[in-house]
N, C-alpha and C positions, 0 to 999 in steps of 0.2 A: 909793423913791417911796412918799408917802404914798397910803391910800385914798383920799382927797381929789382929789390928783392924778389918780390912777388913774380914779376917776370924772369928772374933769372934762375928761381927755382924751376919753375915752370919748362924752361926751355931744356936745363940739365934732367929734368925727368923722361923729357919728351925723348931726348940725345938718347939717355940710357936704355929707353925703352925699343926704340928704332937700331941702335945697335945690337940688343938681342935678339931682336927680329930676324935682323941682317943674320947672324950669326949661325941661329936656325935653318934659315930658307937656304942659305949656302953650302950646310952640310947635305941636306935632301935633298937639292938640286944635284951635288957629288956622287950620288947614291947611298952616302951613310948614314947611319940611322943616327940621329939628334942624340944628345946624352943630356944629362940635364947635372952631368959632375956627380954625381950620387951614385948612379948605378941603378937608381930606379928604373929608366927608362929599358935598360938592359933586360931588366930582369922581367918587364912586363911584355919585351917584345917580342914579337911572331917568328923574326927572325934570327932569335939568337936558338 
């Protein structure tokens, strides 16, 4: 594996990881409870 490579996985992980961040903090910021696409989330929460 090149440097190249190496950095550019690197950065697409970082990308991928900072947008679900984003994605999270934006819905609690709205006041709606995060889902995690499963229903998991739902089903453990306080407020449903």
């Amino acid at each position: 594996m090149t440097i190249r490579t190496f950095y550019l996985s690197v950065g697409m992980v970082a990308a991928t990881a900072l947008w679900g961040l984003s994605v999270y903090s934006a819905d609690a910021m709205s006041g709606n409870v995060p889902t995690d696409g499963y229903g998991i989330t739902l089903a453990v929460s306080p407020t449903s």
